[in-house]
VOMIRO-40805 format. One line per 5 residues: number of its first residue (from 1); their letters; for each residue x, y, z of C-alpha. Coordinates in steps of 0.02 Angstrom, whole numbers, plus 50000, padded with zeros to 5 digits. Last residue first. Layout:
residues N
NUM) A) X:Y:Z; ...
***
This chain:
residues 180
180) XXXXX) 50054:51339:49664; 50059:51523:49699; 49861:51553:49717; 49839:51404:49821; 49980:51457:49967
175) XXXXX) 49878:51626:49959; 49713:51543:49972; 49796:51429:50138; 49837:51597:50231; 49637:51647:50214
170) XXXXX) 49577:51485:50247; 49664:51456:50395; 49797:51338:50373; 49940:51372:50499; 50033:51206:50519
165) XXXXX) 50119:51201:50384; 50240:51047:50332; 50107:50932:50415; 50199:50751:50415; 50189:50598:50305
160) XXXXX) 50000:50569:50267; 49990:50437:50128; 49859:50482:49959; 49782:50366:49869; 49655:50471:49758
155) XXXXX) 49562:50349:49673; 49663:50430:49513; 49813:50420:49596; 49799:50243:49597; 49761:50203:49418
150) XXXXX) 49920:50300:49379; 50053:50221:49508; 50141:50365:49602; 50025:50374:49748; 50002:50568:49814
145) XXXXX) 50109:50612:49955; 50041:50706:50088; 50087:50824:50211; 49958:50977:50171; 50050:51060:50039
140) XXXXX) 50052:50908:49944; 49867:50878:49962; 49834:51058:49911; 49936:51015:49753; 49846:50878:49726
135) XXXXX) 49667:50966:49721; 49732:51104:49630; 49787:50988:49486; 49641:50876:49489; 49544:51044:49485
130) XXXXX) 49616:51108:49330; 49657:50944:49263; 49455:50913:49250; 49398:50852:49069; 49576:50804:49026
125) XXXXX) 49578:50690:49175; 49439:50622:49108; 49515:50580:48944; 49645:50509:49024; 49568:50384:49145
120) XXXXX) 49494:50320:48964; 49655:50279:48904; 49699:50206:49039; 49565:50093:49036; 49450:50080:49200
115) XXXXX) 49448:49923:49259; 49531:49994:49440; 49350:50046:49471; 49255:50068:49302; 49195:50237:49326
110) XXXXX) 49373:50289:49389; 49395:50463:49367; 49215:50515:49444; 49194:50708:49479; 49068:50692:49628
105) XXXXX) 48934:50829:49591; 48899:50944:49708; 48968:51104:49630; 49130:50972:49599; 49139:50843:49734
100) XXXXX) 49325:50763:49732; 49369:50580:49802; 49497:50547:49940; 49598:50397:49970; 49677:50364:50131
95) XXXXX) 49829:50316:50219; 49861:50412:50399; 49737:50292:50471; 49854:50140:50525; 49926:49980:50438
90) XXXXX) 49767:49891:50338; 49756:50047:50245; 49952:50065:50187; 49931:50022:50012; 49842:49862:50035
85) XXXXX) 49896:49796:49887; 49779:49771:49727; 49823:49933:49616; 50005:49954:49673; 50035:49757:49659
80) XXXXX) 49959:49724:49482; 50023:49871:49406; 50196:49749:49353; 50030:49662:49245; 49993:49817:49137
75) XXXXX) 50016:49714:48976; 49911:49590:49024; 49757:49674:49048; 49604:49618:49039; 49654:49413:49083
70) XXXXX) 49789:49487:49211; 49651:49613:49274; 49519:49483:49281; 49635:49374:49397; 49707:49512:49506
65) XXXXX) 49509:49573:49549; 49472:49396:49609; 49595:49380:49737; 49567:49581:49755; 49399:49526:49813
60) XXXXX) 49447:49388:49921; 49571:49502:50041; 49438:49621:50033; 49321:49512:50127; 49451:49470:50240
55) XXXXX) 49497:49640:50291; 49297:49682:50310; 49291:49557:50423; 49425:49613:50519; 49602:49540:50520
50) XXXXX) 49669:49644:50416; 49612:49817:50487; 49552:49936:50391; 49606:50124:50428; 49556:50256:50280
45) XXXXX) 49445:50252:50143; 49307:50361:50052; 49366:50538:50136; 49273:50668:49992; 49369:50837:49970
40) XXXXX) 49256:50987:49914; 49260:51102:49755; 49138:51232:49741; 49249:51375:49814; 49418:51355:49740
35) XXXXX) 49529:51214:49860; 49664:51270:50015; 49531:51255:50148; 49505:51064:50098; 49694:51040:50104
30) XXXXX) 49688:51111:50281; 49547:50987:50288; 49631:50859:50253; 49798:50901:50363; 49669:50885:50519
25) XXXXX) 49614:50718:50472; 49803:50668:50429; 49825:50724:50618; 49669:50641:50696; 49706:50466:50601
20) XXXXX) 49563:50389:50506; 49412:50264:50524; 49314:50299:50365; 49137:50194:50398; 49000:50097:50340
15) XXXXX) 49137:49989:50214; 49075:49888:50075; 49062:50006:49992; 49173:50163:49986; 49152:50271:50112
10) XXXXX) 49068:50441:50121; 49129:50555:50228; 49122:50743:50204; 49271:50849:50240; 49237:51020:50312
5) XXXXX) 49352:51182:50257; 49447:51248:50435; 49440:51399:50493; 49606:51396:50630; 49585:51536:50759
***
């Protein structure tokens, strides 16, 4: 009998809801299982369609977002697409981004959205690389791949491509945590 670690779901505004696919749900929370005590996965995004509201309203957004991040940053302007695409949400629910709950705290990377310098996104990571680490990793072992653009990774964008282990009971998926 699978024990698996919950997942709690709080999406990022201006959404109400995390609409994602049953098998990257399941690979979450094998992740989940794989994490120290105290740390907990947060689903903020999954499955938007284009054509919704919502799709539109982001579609305006990033509009806006592109043009203050050419004026802020204009050496970082071949980021442009990573950070303001899509990314696979507006496709199906096996693309998501995840936040991380520390002791219940959420461990914010980002705390000026996409804005945030990198400089800055350093320094935090600093702060927490143990559990930024761990958290990945578990990811990875789960069947996902982790964005490659900084900023990205950072929010968390993570794409479900397959379950390589299927058994992830808490007490297997400590052991696969322990050697990574």
């Amino acid at each position: 009998m699978e024990t698996l670690s919950p997942v709690r779901m709080a999406p990022r505004w201006p959404s109400t809801c995390v609409t994602v696919d049953d098998r990257a749900y399941h690979a979450l929370q094998c992740a989940a299982a794989m994490l120290p005590d105290g740390v907990q996965l947060i689903l903020t995004r999954g499955y938007e369609p284009k054509r919704s509201r919502l799709g539109r309203l982001r579609i305006l957004f990033r509009s806006g977002g592109i043009l203050a991040f050419k004026i802020l940053f204009p050496h970082r302007r071949n980021e442009i697409g990573p950070i303001f695409g899509a990314n696979g949400h507006d496709i199906d629910g096996t693309h998501i981004d995840v936040s991380i709950e520390e002791n219940g705290k959420r461990l914010r990377f980002l705390p000026l959205g996409v804005f945030t310098p990198i400089r800055v996104q350093g320094i935090l990571y600093n702060k927490h690389a143990k559990i930024v680490d761990s958290v990945r990793a578990a990811l990875i072992a789960s069947g996902f791949l982790i964005h490659p653009n900084h900023t990205e990774s950072f929010q968390i964008h993570c794409d479900f491509i397959g379950h390589p282990e299927p058994d992830c009971d808490r007490s297997h998926a400590s052991t696969a945590a322990a050697h990574l």
